[in-house]
C-alpha positions as CSV (number, residue, x, y, z in Angstrom):
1,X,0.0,0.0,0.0
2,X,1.4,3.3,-0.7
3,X,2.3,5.9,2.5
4,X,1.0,9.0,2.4
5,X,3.0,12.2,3.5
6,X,1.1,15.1,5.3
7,X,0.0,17.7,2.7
8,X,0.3,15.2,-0.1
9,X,-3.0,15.0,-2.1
10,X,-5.1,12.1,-2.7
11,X,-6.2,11.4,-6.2
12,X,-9.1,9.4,-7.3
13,X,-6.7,6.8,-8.7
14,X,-4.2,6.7,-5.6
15,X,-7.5,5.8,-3.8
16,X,-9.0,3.3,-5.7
17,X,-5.6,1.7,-5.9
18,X,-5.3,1.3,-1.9
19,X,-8.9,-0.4,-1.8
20,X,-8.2,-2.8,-5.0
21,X,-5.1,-4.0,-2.8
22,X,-7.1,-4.2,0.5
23,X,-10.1,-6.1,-1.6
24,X,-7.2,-8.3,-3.0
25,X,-6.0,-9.1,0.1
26,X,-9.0,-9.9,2.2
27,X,-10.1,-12.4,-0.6
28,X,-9.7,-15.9,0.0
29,X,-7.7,-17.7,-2.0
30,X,-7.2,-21.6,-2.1
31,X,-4.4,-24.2,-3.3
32,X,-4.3,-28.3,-3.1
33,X,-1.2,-29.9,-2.1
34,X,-0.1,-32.8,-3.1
35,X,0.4,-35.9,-0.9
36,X,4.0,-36.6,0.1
37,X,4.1,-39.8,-1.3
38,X,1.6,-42.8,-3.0
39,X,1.6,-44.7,0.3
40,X,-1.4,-41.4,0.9
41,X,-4.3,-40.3,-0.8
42,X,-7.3,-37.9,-0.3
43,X,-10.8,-38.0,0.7
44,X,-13.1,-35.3,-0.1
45,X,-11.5,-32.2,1.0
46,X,-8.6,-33.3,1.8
47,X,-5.1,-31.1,0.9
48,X,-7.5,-27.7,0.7
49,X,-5.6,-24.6,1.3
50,X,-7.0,-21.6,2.4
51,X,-5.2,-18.1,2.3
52,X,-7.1,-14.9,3.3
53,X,-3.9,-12.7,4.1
54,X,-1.5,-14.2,6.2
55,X,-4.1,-16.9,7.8
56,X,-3.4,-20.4,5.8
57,X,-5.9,-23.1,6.9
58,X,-5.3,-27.0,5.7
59,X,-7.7,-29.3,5.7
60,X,-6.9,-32.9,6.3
61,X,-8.8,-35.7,5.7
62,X,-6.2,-38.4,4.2
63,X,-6.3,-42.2,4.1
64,X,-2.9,-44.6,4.3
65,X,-3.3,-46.0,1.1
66,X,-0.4,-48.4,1.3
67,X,1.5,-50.7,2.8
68,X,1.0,-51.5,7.2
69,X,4.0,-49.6,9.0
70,X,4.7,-49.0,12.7
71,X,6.2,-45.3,14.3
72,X,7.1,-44.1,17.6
73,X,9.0,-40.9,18.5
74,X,9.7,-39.7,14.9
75,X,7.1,-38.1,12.0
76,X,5.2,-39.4,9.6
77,X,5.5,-37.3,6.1
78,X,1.7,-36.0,4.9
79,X,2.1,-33.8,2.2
80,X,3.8,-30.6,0.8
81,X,2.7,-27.1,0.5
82,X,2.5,-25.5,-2.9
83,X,5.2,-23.1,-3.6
84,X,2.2,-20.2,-4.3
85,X,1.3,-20.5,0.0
86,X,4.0,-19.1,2.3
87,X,5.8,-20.9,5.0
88,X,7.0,-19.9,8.4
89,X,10.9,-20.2,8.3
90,X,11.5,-23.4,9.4
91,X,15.5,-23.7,8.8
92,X,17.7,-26.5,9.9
93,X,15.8,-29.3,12.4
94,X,13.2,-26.7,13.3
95,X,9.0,-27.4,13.2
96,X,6.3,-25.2,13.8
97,X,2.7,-26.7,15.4
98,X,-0.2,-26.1,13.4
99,X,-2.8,-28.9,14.6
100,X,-3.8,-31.9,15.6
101,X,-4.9,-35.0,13.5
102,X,-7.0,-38.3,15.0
103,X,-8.8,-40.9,13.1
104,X,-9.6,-44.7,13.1
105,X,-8.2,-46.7,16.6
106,X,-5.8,-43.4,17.3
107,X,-5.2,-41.2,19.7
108,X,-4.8,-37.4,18.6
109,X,-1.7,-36.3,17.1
110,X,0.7,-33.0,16.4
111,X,0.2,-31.9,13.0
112,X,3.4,-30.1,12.5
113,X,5.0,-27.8,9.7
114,X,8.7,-28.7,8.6
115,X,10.0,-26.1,6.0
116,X,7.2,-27.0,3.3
117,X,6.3,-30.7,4.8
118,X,3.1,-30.8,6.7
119,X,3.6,-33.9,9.0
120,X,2.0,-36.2,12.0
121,X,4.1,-35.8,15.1
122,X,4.0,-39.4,16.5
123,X,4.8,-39.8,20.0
124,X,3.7,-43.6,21.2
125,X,4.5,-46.7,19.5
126,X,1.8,-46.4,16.6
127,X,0.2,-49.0,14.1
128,X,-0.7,-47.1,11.0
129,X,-3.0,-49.6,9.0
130,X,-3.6,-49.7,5.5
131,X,-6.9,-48.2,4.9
132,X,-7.0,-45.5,7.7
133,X,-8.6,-42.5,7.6
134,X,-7.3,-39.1,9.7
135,X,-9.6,-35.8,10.2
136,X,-7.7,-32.7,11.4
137,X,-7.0,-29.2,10.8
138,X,-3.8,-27.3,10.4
139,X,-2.8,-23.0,10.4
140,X,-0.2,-21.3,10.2
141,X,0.7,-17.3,9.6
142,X,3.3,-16.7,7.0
């Protein structure tokens, strides 16, 4: 937006310009991400993005679409935010908390941001079974 300086006059155009920007940014805007890998797929609105500003809201309903595997104390890779949807900086071993996950036979999990990598934060031995679904939500400001 531009600054003004006192005595400075506003023109019609200079005006209309700062409420195209404001209306630009309080417009939602939305993006899908991918799934990290094939052993995941989506359900319904699953992946969704939404930006309005610097809010970004991720939906996440995702099933294991592979393989068994069992996790404790590590994370569990999800899926990747577009390029288009700003991150928090997230450098070197550093995660941000955006969430929580649950879902079929689990207990309720971290959903965490790593650099673009939106991922389950697993803290007890875990089962994840082929076939399970997970509900959760996820923001960040960026």
């Amino acid at each position: 937006m531009k600054t003004f300086t006192p005595g400075e006059i506003l023109t019609a155009e200079d005006l209309n310009a700062q409420f195209a920007e404001l209306t630009r940014t309080l417009t939602p805007t939305t993006a899908q991400a991918p799934v990290f890998d094939g052993g995941w797929k989506w359900g319904k609105r699953g992946g969704k993005i939404t930006t309005l500003g610097a809010l970004h809201i991720i939906e996440l309903e995702i099933i294991r679409a592979a393989f068994d595997f069992d996790r404790a104390g590590s994370e569990v890779d999800l899926c990747t935010v577009p390029s288009s949807v700003p991150v928090p900086d997230t450098t070197g071993t550093a995660w941000v908390p955006i969430g929580m996950v649950a879902g079929m036979d689990s207990y309720p999990m971290a959903l965490i941001l790593a650099g673009r990598t939106v991922k389950i934060r697993v803290d007890h031995q875990t089962h994840f079974t082929q076939g399970w679904r997970f509900y959760g939500q996820g923001m960040w400001i960026a």
